[in-house]
C-alpha positions as CSV (number, residue, x, y, z in Angstrom):
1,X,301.4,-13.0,53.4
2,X,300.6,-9.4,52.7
3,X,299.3,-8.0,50.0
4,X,300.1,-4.3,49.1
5,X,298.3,-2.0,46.0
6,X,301.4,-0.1,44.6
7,X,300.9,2.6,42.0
8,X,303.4,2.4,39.1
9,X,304.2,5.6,37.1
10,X,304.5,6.0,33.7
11,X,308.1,5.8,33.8
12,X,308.3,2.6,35.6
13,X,309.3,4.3,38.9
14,X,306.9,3.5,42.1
15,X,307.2,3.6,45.8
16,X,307.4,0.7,48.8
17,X,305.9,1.7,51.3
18,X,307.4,2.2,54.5
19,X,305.8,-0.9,56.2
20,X,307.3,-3.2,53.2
21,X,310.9,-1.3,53.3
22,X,310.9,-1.8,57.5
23,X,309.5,-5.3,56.6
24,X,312.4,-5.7,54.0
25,X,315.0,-4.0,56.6
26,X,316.1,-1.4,54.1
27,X,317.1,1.9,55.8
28,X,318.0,4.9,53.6
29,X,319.2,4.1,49.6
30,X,319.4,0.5,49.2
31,X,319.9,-2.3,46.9
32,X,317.2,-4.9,46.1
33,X,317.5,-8.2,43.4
34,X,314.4,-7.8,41.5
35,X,313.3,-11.4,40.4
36,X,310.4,-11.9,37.5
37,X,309.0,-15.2,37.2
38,X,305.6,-15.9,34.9
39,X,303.9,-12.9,35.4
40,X,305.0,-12.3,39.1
41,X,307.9,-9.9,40.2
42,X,310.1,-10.5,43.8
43,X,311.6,-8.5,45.3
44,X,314.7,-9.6,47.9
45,X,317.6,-7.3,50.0
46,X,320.1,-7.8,47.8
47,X,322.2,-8.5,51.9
48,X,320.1,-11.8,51.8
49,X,321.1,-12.7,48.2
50,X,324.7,-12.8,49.5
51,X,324.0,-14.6,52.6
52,X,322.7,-17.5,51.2
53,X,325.1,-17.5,48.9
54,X,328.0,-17.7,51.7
55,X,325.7,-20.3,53.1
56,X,325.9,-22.5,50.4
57,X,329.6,-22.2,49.8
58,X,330.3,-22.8,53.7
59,X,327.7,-26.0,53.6
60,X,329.7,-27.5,50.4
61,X,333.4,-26.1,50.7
62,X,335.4,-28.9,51.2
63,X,338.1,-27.2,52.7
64,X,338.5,-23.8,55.1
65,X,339.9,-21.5,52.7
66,X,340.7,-17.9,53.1
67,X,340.8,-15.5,50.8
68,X,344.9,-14.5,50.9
69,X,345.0,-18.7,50.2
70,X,343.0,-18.0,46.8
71,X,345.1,-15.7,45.6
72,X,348.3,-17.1,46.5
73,X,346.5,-20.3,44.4
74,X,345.9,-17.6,41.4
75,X,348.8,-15.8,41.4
76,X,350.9,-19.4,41.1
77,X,348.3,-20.7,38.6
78,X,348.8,-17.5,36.6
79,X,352.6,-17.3,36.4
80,X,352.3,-21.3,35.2
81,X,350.4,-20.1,32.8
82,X,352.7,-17.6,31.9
83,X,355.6,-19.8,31.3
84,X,353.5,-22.0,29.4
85,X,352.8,-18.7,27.3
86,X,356.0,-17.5,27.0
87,X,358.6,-20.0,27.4
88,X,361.4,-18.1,25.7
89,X,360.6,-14.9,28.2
90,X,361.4,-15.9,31.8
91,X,363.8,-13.5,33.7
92,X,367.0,-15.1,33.9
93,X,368.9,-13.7,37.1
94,X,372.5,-13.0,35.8
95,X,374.8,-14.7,38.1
């Protein structure tokens, strides 16, 4: 663990330096999840943040699952809904 002195300006704004930002693998603008906790403040590549979280969902999804499959799922759970909604207003095809 390393410990870094970081001055804070009177607007809130301060500076990683570039050995933490390498350290961090942040290149150019980038995104970071600030976390506070008690008195202490994190700081985590907001990339990592989503990999763990696709971790997680591949370590407890039940089923392989694709995106096109959700919203096929959606789009039939929303047009139930609909007719649930609004019996009286289905489109009848005119034969």
């Amino acid at each position: 663990m390393q410990s870094i002195d970081v001055k804070v300006a009177s607007n809130g704004r301060m500076i990683l330096p570039a050995s933490v930002r390498k350290a961090m693998g942040l290149h150019g603008d980038a995104k970071v999840i600030l976390t506070v906790e008690d008195d202490q403040v994190r700081l985590s590549p907001i990339g990592h943040g989503v990999s763990r979280a696709q971790a997680l969902y591949r370590e407890h999804a039940k089923h392989a699952r694709t995106i096109d499959d959700f919203l096929t799922d959606r789009k039939a759970e929303a047009a139930a809904e609909a007719d649930e909604a609004f019996p009286t207003k289905r489109l009848q095809n005119p034969a």
